[in-house]
VEXDREN-2710 file (C-alpha; in Angstrom, 1 decimal):
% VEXDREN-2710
k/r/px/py/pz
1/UNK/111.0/105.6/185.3
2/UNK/108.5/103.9/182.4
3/UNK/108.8/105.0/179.0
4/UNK/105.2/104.7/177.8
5/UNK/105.6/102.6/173.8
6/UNK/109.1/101.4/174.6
7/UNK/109.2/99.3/171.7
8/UNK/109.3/101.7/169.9
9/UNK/112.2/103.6/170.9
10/UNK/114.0/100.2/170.4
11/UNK/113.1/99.6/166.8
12/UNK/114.3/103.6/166.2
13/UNK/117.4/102.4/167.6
14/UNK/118.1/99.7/165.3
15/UNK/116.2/101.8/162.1
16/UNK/118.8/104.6/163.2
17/UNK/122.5/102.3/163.2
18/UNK/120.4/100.6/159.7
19/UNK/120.9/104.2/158.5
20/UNK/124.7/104.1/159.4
21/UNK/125.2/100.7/158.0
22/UNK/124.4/101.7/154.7
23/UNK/126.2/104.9/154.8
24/UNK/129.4/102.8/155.8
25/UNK/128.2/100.0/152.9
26/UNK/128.3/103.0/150.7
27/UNK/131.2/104.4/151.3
28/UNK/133.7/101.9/148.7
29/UNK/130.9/101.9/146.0
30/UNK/130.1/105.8/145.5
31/UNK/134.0/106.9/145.8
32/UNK/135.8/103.6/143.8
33/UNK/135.5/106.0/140.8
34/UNK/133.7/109.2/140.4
35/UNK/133.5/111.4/137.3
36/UNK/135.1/115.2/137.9
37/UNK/133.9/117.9/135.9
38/UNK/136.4/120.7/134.7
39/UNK/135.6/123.6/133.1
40/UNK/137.1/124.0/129.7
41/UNK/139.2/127.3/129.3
42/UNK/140.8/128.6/126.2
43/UNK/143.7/130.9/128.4
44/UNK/145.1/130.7/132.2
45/UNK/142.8/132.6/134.3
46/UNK/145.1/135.5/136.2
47/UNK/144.0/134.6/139.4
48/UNK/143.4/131.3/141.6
49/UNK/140.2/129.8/139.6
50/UNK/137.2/129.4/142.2
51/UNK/135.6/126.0/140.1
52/UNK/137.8/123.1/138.6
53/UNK/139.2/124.5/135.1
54/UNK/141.3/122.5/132.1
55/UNK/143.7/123.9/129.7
56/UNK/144.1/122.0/126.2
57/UNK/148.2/121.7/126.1
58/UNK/149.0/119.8/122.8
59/UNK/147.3/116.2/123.4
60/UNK/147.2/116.7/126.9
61/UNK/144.7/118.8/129.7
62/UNK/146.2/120.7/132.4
63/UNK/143.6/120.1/134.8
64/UNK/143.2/122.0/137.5
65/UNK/140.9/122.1/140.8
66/UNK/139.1/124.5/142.8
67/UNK/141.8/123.8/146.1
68/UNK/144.7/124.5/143.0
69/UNK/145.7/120.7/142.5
70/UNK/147.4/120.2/139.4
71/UNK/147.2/116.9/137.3
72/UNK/148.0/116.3/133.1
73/UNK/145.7/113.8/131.6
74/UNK/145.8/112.9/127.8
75/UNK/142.7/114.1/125.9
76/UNK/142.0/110.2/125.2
77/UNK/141.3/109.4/128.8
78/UNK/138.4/112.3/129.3
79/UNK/134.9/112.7/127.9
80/UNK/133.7/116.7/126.7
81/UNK/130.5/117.7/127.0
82/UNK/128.5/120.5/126.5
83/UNK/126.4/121.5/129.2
84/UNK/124.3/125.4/129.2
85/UNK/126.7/126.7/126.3
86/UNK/129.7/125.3/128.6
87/UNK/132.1/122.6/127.6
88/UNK/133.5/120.4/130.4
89/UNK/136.0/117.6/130.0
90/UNK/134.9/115.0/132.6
91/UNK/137.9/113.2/134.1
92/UNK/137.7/109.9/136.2
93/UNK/138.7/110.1/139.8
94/UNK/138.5/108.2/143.2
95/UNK/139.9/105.4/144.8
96/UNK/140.6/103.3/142.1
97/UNK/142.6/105.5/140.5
98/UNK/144.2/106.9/143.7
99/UNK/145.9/103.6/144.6
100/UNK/147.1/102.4/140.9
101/UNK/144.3/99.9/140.7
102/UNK/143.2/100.9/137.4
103/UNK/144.6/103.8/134.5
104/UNK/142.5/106.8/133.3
105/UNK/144.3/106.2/129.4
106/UNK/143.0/102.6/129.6
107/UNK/140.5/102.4/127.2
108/UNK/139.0/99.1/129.5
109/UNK/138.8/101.3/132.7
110/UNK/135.1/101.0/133.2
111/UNK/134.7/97.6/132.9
112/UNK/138.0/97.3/134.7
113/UNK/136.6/99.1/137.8
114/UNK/133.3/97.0/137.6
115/UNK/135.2/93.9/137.5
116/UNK/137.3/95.0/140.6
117/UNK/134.7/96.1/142.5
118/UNK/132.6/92.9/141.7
119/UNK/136.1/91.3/143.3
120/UNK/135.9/93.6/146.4
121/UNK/132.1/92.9/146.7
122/UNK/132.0/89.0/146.5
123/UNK/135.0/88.9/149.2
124/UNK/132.7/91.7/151.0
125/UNK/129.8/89.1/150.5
126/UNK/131.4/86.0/151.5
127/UNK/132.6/87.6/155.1
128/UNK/128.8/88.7/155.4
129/UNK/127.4/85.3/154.9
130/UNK/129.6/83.6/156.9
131/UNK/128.4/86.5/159.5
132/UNK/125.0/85.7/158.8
133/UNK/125.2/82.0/160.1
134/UNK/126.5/82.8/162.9
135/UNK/125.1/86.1/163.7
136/UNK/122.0/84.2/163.7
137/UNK/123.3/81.3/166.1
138/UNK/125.5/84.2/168.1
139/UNK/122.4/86.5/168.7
140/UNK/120.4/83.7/169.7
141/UNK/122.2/82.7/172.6
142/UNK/124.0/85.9/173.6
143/UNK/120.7/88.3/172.8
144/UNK/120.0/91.3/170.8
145/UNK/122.0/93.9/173.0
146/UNK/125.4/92.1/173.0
147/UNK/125.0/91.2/169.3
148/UNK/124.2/94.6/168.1
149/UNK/127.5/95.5/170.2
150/UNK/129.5/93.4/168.6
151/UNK/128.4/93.9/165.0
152/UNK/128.4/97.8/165.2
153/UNK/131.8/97.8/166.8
154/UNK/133.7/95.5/164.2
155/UNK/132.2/97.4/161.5
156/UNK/132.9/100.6/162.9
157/UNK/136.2/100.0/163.0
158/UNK/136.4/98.5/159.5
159/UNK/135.1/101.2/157.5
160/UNK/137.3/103.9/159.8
161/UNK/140.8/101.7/159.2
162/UNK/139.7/101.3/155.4
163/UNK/140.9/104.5/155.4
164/UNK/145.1/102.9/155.7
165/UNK/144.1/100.9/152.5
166/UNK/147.6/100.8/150.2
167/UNK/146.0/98.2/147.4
168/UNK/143.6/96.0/146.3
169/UNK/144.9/93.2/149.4
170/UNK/144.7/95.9/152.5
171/UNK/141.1/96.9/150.7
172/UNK/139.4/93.8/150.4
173/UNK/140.8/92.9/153.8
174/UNK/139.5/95.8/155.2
175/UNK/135.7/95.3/153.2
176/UNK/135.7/91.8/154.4
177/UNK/135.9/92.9/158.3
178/UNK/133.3/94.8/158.0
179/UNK/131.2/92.2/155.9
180/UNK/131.7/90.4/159.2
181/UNK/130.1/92.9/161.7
182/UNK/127.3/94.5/158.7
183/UNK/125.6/90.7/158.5
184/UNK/124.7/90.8/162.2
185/UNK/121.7/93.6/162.2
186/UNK/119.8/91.1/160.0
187/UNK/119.0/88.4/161.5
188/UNK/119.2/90.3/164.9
189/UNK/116.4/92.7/164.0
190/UNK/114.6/89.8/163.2
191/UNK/114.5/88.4/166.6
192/UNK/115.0/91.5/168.5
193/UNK/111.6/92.5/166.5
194/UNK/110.1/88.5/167.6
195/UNK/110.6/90.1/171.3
196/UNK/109.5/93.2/170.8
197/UNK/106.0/93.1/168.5
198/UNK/103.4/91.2/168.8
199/UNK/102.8/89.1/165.8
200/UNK/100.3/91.3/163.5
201/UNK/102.9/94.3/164.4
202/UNK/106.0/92.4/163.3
203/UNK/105.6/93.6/159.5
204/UNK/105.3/96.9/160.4
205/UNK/108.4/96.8/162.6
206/UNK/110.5/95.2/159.9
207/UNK/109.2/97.1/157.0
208/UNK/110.2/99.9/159.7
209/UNK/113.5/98.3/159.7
210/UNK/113.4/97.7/155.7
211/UNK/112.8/101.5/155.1
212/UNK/116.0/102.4/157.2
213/UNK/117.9/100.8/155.2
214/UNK/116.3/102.7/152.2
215/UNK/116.7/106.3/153.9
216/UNK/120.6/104.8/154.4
217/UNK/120.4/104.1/150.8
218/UNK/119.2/107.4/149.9
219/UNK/121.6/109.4/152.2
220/UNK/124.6/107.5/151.2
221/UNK/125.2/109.4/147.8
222/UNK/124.6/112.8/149.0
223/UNK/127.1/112.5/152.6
224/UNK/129.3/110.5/151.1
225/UNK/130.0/112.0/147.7
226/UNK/129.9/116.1/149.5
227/UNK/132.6/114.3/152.1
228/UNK/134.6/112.8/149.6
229/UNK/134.5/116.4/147.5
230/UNK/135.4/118.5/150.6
231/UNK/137.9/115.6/152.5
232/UNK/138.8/112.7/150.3
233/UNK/138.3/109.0/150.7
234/UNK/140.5/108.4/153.3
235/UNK/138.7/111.2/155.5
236/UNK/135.2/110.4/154.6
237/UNK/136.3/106.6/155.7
238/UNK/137.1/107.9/159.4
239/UNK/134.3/110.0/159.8
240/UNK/131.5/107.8/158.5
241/UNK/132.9/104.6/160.5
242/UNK/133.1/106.7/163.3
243/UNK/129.5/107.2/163.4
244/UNK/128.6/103.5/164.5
245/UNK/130.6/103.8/167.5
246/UNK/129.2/106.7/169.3
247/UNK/125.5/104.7/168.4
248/UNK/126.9/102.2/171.0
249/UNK/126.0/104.5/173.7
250/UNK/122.2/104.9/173.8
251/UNK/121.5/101.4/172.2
252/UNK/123.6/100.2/176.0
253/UNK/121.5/102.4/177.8
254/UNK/117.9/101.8/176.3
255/UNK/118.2/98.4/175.8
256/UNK/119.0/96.9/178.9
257/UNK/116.7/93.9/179.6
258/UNK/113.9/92.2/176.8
259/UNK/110.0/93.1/177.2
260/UNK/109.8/90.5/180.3
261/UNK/112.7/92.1/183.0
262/UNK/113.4/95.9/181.2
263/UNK/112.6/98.4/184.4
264/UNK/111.4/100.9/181.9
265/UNK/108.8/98.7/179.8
266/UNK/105.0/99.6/181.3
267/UNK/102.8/96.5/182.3
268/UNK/100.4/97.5/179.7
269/UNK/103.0/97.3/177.4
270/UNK/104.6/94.0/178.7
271/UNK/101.3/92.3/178.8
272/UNK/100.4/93.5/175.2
273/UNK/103.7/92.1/173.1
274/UNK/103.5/88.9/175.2
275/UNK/99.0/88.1/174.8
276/UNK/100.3/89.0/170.9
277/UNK/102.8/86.3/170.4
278/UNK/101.6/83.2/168.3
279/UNK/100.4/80.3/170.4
280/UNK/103.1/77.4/170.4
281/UNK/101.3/74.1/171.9
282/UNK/105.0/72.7/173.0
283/UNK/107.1/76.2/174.2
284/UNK/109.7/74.3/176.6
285/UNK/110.5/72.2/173.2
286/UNK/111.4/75.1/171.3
287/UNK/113.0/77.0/174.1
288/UNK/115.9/75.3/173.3
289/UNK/116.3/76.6/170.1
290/UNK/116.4/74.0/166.5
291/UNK/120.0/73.0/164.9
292/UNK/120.6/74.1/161.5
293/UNK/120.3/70.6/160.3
294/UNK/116.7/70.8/162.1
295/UNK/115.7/74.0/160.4
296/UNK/116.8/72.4/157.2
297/UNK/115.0/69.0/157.2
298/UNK/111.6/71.3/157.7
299/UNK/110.6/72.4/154.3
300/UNK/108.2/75.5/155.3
301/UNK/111.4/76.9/156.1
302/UNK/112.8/76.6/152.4
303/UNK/110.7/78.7/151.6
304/UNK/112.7/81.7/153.8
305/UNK/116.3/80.3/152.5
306/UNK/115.4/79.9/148.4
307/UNK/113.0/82.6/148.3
308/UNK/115.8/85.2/149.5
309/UNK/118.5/83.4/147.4
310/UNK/116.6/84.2/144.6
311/UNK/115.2/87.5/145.4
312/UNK/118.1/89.3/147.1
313/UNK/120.4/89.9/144.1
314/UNK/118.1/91.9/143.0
315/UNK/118.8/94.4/145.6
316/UNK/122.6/93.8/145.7
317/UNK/123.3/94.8/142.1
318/UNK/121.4/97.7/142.4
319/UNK/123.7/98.7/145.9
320/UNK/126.8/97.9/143.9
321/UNK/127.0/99.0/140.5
322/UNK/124.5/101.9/141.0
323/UNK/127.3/104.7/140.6
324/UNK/128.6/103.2/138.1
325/UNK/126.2/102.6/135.9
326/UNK/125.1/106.6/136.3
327/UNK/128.4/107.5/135.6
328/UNK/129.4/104.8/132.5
329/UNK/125.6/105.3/130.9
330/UNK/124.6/109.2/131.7
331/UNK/127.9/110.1/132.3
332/UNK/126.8/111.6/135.1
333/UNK/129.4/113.7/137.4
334/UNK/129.9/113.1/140.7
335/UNK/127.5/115.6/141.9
336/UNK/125.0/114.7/139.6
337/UNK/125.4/111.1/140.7
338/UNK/125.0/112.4/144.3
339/UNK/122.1/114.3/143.8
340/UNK/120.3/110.9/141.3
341/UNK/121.2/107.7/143.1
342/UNK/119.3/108.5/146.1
343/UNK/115.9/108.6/144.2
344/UNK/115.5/105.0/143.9
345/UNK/115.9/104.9/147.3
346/UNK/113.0/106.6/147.9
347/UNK/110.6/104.0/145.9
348/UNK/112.3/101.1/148.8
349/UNK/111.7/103.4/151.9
350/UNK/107.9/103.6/151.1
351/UNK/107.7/99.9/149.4
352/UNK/109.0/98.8/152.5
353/UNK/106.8/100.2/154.6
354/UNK/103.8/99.8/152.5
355/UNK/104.6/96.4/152.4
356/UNK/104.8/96.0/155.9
357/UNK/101.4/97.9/156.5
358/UNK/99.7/96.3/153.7
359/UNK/100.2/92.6/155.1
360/UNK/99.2/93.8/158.9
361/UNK/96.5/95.8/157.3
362/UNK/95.0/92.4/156.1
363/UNK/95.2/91.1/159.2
364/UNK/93.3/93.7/161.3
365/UNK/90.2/93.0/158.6
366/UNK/90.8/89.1/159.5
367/UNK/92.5/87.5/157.2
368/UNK/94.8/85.2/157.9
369/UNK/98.8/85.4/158.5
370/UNK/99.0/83.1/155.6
371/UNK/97.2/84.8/153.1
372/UNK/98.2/88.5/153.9
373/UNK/102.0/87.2/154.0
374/UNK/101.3/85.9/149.9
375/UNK/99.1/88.7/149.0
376/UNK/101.9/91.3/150.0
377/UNK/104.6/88.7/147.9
378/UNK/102.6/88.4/144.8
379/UNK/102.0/92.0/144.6
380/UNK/105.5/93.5/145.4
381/UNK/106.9/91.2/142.6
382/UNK/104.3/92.3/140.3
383/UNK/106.0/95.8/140.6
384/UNK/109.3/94.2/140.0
385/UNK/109.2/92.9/136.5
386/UNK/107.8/95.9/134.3
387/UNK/110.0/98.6/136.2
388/UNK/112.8/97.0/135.5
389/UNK/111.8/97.0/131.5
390/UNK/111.3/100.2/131.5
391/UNK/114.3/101.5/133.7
392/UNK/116.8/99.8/131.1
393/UNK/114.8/101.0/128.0
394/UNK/114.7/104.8/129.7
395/UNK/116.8/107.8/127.5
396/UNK/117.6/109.5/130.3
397/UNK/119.0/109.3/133.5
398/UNK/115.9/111.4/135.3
399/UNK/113.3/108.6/133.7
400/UNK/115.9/105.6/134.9
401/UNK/116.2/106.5/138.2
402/UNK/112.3/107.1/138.7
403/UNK/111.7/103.5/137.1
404/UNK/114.5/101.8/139.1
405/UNK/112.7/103.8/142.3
406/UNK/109.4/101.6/141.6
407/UNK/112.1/98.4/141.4
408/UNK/113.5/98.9/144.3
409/UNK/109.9/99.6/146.2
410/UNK/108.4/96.4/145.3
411/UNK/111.8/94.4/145.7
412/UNK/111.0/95.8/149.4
413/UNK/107.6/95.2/149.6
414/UNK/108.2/91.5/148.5
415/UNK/111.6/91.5/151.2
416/UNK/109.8/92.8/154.0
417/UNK/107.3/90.0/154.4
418/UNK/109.6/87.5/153.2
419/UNK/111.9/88.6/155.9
420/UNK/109.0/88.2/158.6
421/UNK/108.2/84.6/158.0
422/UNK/110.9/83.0/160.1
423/UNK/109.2/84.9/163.0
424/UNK/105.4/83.2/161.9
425/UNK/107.3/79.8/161.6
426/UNK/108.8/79.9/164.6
427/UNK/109.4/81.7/168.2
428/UNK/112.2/81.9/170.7
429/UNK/116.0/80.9/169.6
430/UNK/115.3/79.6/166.2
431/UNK/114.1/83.2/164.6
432/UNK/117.5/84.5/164.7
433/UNK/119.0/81.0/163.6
434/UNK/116.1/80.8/160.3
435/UNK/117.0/84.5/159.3
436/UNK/120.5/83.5/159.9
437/UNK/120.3/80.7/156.7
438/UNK/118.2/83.1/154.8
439/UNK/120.9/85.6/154.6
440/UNK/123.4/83.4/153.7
441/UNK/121.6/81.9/151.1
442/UNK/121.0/85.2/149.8
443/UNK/124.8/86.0/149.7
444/UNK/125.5/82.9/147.5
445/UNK/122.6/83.9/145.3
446/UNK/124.3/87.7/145.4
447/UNK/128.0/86.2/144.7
448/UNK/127.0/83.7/141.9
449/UNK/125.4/86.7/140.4
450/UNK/128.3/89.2/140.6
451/UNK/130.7/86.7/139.1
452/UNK/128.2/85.8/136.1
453/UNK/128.3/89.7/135.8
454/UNK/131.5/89.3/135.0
455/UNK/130.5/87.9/131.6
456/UNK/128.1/90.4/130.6
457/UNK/129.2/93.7/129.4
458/UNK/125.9/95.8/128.6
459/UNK/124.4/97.2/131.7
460/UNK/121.0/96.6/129.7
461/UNK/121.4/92.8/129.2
462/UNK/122.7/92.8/133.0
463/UNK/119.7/94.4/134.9
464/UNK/117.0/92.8/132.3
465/UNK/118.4/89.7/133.6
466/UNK/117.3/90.4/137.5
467/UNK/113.6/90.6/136.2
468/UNK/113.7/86.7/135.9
469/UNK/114.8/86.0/139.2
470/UNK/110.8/87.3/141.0
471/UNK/109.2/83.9/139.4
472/UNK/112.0/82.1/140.7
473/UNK/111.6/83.8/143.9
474/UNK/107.8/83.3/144.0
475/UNK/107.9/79.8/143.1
476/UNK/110.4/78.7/145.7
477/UNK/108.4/80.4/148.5
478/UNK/104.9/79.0/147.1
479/UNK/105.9/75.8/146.8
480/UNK/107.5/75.2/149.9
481/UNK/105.8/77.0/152.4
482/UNK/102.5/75.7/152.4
483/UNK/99.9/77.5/155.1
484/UNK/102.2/80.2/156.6
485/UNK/102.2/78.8/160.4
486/UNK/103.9/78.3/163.6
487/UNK/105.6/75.1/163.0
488/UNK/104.9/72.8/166.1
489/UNK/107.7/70.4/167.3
END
């Protein structure tokens, strides 16, 4: 049997189990602590109520919810609102309530909650960039199909047994494990896309990849928040980590063999990924595979390591604190959130891909590698800086997620062809090992700029901040990188 563009169906693979990474990435930060509306009442309704109601009681609301759950808050711990000649009192619920961690009364509970999850997430982080060096190293000597295995089944089983979380220990322990298996897909798709594409097809394929992550992104709000609203967190946990697991099966039979040996690839096929890979002068040199102390002593690749240290925190803070900036700011409910946060999704998904086209689109009308790699850098942090302005200075919640779209689809445009350079520095068993250092230097940028987060208590002040971080990002990849080349032994 030959499967006629069988790179393809390899890269929808990967874009697919992207998708289910961020869905189980999302799962912590859209249920730590969600706003409930309840309908304010002035009597008992006679019968079961079919929508969450609350009764005033003294300085205290009977609240209760559609399923006839009962719980008393104190009138200081909700917000009212008016909403179509309706009040609401909106009361905060989720995980971080459910297991003690933090006290609807307290009048600290939101910065509480961001402080805690900023805890999670930099344990979270520091798992996923110790998974990134070695993902990278692991995935270039066991390959692509064994290290996919092994990332999607740790995770998998991570997210699923977060669901037995008792406290903030079990929690974290549980984030961390799958930190460890998340990190792998990075650097893997790197490589895997190194064998698959030939060279002016590689952006493509990772913006591909890029914009998976986006339609993840975007998904994540809506499945999660409608699960956690019909099953509770410890339900959606299970379901959603279960979803990597059954992936395992047509990623083992699809990807058998690479390009060269796989039974189903076409010769015309074969011969047109391998003619498209960048000429190497000394291949058996590089077969081998450089050190990390090699890869570090050549400063083109600098570029790949302080350019993403820089630039990836961008993205991170966004993922994080997302919900709850919605909720804190807007005061957006729950299914409000669900139904906003997926918008600025939408801006990555096509900055990704743009981004990807854009830079082989210069290619195809000859320029080089170098130049369309800069161009597509240049121009996706020129997005960057005014959306963020006017994202923080926006009124509403409608305007801020449009603006923060446009952030996140140049932060992708600029990431897509950042992410591809390790693949037009290098070939063989040192792609995976480059995007391997680039990751992890992107996880110390993201955990120094959680904990300096910490500090800063208006979300305004807080996101203006990331805008600084493109120059920083443009200059370390401009004056490092030099011509954008193979780099010859």
């Amino acid at each position: 049997m030959k499967i006629k563009g069988l790179r393809w169906y390899i890269i929808g693979l990967i874009m697919l189990i992207t998708v289910i990474n961020y869905l189980d990435r999302g799962t912590l930060n859209y249920m730590w602590v969600a706003n409930i509306d309840y309908r304010l009442l002035d009597e008992r309704p006679s019968a079961q109520p079919d929508c969450n109601i609350a009764l005033l009681t003294g300085d205290h609301y009977l609240l209760t919810d559609s399923k006839g759950v009962q719980q008393t808050v104190a009138t200081t711990s909700v917000v009212k609102k008016e909403k179509d000649g309706v009040t609401y009192i909106t009361n905060r619920e989720g995980i971080a309530i459910d297991l003690g961690l933090i006290e609807r009364d307290d009048p600290e509970a939101s910065q509480k909650a961001k402080d805690m999850l900023g805890v999670i997430t930099i344990f979270f982080m520091i798992a996923y960039g110790i998974s990134q060096l070695v993902s990278g190293r692991l995935y270039d000597k066991i390959g692509c199909r064994k290290g996919f295995f092994g990332s999607v089944l740790i995770w998998g089983l991570a997210d699923a047994l977060a669901s037995l979380s008792r406290g903030m220990v079990s929690l974290t322990c549980f984030r961390m494990m799958l930190g460890l298996g998340e990190a792998g897909p990075w650097p893997g798709t790197t490589k895997s896309n190194a064998e698959w594409f030939p060279q002016k097809e590689r952006a493509l394929a990772q913006g591909l990849f890029g914009a998976a992550a986006s339609v993840g992104s975007i998904l994540a709000p809506i499945v999660i928040l409608m699960l956690f609203i019909a099953f509770g967190w410890q339900v959606t946990f299970v379901i959603v980590g279960s979803l990597g697991l059954l992936w395992l099966v047509p990623w083992l039979v699809i990807n058998k063999k690479g390009p060269e040996e796989h039974p189903w690839i076409t010769q015309q096929e074969r011969d047109y990924i391998i003619n498209g890979r960048p000429v190497c002068k000394q291949p058996a040199a590089e077969d081998k595979g450089k050190s990390w102390g090699e890869l570090l002593r050549e400063k083109k690749n600098w570029s790949v390591i302080l350019g993403r240290f820089f630039l990836d925190p961008i993205w991170w803070m966004f993922v994080t604190f997302l919900p709850l900036y919605l909720s804190d700011v807007f005061h957006l409910n729950i299914k409000e959130v669900a139904f906003s946060a997926w918008v600025p999704y939408v801006g990555a998904a096509i900055g990704s891909i743009a981004g990807g086209w854009y830079s082989g689109w210069l290619i195809s009308r000859g320029h080089t590698v170098n130049y369309a790699r800069k161009a597509a850098i240049l121009l996706g942090g020129a997005i960057i800086i005014p959306s963020v302005i006017a994202a923080i200075s926006s009124a509403s919640a409608a305007m801020a997620v449009v603006y923060m779209a446009l952030v996140l689809g140049g932060f992708q445009f600029f990431m897509t062809n950042l992410q591809t350079i390790p693949s037009d520095l290098h070939k063989g068993k040192s792609v995976g090992s480059l995007a391997g250092l680039g990751g992890a230097a992107a996880v110390l940028g993201t955990i120094l700029a959680i904990l300096f987060s910490g500090y800063i208590t208006s979300w305004t002040l807080l996101f203006s901040l990331l805008a600084a971080l493109v120059p920083l990002s443009w200059l370390a990849v401009f004056l490092t990188v030099g011509e954008i080349k193979q780099i010859e032994q």
